[in-house]
C-alpha positions in Angstrom: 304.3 86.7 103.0 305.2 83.5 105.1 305.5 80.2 103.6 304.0 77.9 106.0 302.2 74.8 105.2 298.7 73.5 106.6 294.7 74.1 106.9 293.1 76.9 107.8 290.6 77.0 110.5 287.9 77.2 107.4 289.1 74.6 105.9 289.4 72.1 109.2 285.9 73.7 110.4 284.2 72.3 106.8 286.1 68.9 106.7 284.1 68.3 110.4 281.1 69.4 109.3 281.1 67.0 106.3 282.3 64.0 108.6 279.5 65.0 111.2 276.7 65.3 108.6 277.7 61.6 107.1 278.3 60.2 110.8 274.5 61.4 111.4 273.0 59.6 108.6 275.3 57.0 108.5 275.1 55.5 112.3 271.1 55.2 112.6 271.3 53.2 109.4 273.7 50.8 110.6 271.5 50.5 113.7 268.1 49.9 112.0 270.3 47.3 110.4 271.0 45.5 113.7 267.4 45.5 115.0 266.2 43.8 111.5 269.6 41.2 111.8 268.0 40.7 115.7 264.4 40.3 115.1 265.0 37.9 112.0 267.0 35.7 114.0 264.5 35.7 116.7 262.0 35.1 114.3 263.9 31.9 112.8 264.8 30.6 116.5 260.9 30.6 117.0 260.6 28.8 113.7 263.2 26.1 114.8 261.6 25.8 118.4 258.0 25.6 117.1 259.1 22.7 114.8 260.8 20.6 118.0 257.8 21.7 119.9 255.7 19.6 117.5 258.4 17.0 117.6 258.0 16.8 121.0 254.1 16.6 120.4 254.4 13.8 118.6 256.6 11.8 120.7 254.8 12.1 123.8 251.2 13.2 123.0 251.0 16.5 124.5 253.2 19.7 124.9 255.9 20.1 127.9 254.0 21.8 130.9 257.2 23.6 131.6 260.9 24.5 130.3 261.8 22.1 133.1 259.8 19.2 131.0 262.3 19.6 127.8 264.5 17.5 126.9 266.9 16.1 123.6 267.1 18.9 120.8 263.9 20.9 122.4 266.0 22.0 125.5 269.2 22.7 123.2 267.1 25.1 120.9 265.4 26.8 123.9 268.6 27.0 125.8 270.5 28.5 122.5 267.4 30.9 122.5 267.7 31.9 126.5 271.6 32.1 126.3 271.3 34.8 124.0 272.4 37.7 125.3 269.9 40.4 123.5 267.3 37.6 123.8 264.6 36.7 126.4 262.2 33.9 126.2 259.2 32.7 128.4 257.2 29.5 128.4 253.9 31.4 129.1 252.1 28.0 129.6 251.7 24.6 129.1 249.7 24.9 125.8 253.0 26.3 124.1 252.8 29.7 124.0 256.0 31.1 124.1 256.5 34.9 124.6 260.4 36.0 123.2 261.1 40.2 124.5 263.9 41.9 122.5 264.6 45.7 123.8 261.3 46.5 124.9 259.7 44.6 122.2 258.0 41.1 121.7 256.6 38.6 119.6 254.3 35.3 120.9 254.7 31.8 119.4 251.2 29.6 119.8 249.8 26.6 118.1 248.2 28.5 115.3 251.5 30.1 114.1 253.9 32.9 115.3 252.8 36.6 115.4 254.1 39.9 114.7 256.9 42.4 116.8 254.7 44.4 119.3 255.9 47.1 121.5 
């Protein structure tokens, strides 16, 4: 009998089933995660901008008509939110609804409040 040391091939074939079955529940998970970390800072972006929007309001008596018409902190919060690299923002119109799309998905800022994720 020969006294050589090392795996079998049953024993190497289990080890990568076991690191296959974990890398398959494993990797979703952690990718759910992302989406959730994404959409909840998207969420408090729209929070920060809808507060500067009213800011704004209140300064001048009515809404910018366009992203051209921001200005002090308003442009730096919508430029933080554009500049984003997973993120992308419109300025639907001049009433403030703002539209922000993340990876197919999107959510709309208006006066009355900020909705839910649609597809």
């Amino acid at each position: 009998m020969r006294n050589e040391k090392g795996f079998t091939l049953i024993e190497l074939m289990v080890v990568l089933v076991i690191l296959g079955l974990l890398v398959g529940i494993v990797v979703p998970r952690v990718l759910d995660l992302r989406d959730d970390a994404l959409k909840g800072t998207a969420k408090a972006n729209l929070r920060t901008l809808r507060t500067e929007l009213d800011l704004y309001y209140l300064e001048k008596g009515n809404y910018p008509t366009s992203v051209d018409n921001m200005d002090g902190s308003l442009e730096k919060v919508w430029e933080e939110i554009d500049n984003h690299d997973n993120m992308n923002i419109f300025y639907v119109n001049a009433d403030y609804t703002v539209r922000l799309e993340i990876e197919g998905e999107h959510i709309i800022l208006t006066p009355d409040g900020l909705g839910e994720w649609q597809s």
